[in-house]
C-alpha positions in Angstrom: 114.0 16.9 -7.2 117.0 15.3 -8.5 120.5 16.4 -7.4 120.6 18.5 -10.3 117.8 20.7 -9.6 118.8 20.7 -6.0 122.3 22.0 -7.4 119.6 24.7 -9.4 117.8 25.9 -7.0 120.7 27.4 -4.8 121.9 29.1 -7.9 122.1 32.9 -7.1 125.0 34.2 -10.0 125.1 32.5 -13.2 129.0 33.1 -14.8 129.5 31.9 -18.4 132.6 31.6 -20.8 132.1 33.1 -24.4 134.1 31.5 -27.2 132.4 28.1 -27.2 129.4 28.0 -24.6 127.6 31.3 -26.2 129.1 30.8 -29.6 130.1 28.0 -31.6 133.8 29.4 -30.8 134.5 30.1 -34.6 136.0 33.6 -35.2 135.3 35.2 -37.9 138.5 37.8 -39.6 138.1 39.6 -42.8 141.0 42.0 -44.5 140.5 44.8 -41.3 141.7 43.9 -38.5 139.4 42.3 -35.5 137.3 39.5 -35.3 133.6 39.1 -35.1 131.0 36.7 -33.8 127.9 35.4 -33.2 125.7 35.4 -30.5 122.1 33.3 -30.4 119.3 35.2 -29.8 117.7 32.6 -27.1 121.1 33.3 -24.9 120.9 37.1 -24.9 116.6 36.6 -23.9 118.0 33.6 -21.0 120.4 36.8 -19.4 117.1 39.1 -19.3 115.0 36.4 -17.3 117.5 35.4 -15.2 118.2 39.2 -14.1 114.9 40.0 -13.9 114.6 36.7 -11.1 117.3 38.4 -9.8 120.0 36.3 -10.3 123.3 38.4 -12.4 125.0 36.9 -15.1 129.0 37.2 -15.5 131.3 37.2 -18.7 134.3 35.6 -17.8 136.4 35.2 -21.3 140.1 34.0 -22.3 139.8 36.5 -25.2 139.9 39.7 -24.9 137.5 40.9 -27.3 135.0 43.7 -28.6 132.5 42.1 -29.1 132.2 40.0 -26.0 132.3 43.6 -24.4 129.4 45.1 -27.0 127.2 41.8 -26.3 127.4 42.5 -22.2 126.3 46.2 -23.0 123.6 45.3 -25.3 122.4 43.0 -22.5 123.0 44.6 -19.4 125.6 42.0 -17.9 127.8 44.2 -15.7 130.6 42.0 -14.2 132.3 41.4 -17.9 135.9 40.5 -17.5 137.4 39.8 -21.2 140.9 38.6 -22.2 141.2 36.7 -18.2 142.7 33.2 -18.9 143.3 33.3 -15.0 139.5 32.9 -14.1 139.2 31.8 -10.6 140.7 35.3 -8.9 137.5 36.3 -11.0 135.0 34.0 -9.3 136.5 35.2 -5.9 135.8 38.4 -6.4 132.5 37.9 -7.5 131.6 35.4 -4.5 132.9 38.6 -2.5 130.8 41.4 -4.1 127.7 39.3 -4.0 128.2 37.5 -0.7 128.1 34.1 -2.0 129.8 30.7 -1.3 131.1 28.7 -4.4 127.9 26.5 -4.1 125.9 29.4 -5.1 127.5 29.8 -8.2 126.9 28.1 -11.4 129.9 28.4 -14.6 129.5 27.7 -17.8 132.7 26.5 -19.5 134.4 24.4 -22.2 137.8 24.1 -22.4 140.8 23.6 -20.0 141.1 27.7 -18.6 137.4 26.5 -17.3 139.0 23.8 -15.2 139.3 26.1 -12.1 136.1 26.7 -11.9 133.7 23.8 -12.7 135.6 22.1 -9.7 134.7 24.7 -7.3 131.1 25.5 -8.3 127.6 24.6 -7.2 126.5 23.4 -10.7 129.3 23.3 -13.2 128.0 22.6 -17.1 129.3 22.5 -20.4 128.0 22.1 -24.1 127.7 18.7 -25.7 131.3 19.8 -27.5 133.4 20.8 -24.5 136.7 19.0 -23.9 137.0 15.7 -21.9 138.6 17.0 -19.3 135.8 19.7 -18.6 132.9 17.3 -19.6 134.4 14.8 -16.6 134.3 18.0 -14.1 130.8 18.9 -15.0 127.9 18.0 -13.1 125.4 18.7 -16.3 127.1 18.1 -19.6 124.0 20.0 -21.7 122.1 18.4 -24.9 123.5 21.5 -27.2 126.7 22.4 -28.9 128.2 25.2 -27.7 126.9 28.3 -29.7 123.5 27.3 -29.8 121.5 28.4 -26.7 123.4 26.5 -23.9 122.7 29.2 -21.9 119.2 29.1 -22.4 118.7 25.4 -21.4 120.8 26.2 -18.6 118.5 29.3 -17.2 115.8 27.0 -18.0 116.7 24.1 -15.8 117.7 26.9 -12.7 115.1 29.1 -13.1 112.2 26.0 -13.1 114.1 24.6 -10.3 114.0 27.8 -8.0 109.7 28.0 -9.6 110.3 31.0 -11.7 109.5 29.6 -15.0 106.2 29.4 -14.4 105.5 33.2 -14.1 108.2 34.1 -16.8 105.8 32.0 -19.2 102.3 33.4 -18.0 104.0 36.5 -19.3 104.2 35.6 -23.0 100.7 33.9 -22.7 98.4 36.8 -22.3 
């Protein structure tokens, strides 16, 4: 195992930004007011196999939005904190409800409000778009844009290094 996968395999709450890491950060406003966006599909399927290995997944957002809320229902993600540009009292609390150090956590993130926590986390990773600044606190600076199944590589890589993968796949192969 590389230090990576050792990084993986103490992974025990996965928390993820929205607005660039699960989509491309593009909002979308027509003549009502709101905005939409969209989600990919290989995220939303990542959350379910990571909760069902028992590991929750957080929204932790900047924006405080609709349908960042309406994508956590759909998918069963209950710690979603939207419109918090002050993330790390979020990752405290967290750490506290699930009784975990910072090394147990992984974060998702790619822009400066991220900073906070990809320095304190166990495995801190971005899309191949993030910032500078938050690509150079990363430990994993993922093969995808933001937007286009970060997430999923991401579960893939924990979830192989902790030997899930192996059972989610014989699933799908009977």
């Amino acid at each position: 195992m590389d230090d990576l996968d050792l990084r993986a395999a103490k992974i025990r709450l996965l928390c993820t930004d929205i607005d660039g890491v699960l989509t491309t950060g593009l909002l979308h406003y027509g003549a009502e007011p709101g905005h939409t966006k969209a989600f990919h599909v290989r995220d939303g399927a990542a959350i379910k196999m990571l909760q069902q290995a028992g590991i929750p997944v957080a929204f932790i957002s900047g924006l405080d939005a609709g349908a960042t809320v309406n994508r956590a229902k759909d998918l069963g993600v209950v710690d979603c904190f939207a419109g918090h540009l002050e993330k790390k009292p979020i990752l405290d609390r967290l750490c506290a409800k699930y009784g975990l150090a910072y090394d147990q956590v992984a974060h998702l993130g790619d822009d400066l409000p991220d900073l906070p926590l990809l320095r304190r986390v166990g495995l801190a990773c971005c899309p191949s778009d993030a910032v500078a600044e938050v690509k150079a606190a990363c430990h994993w600076v993922a093969p995808v844009p933001g937007g286009h199944g970060l997430l999923r590589v991401v579960a893939e890589r924990i979830l192989k290094a902790q030997g899930h993968w192996t059972d989610i796949v014989t699933k799908y192969e009977a």
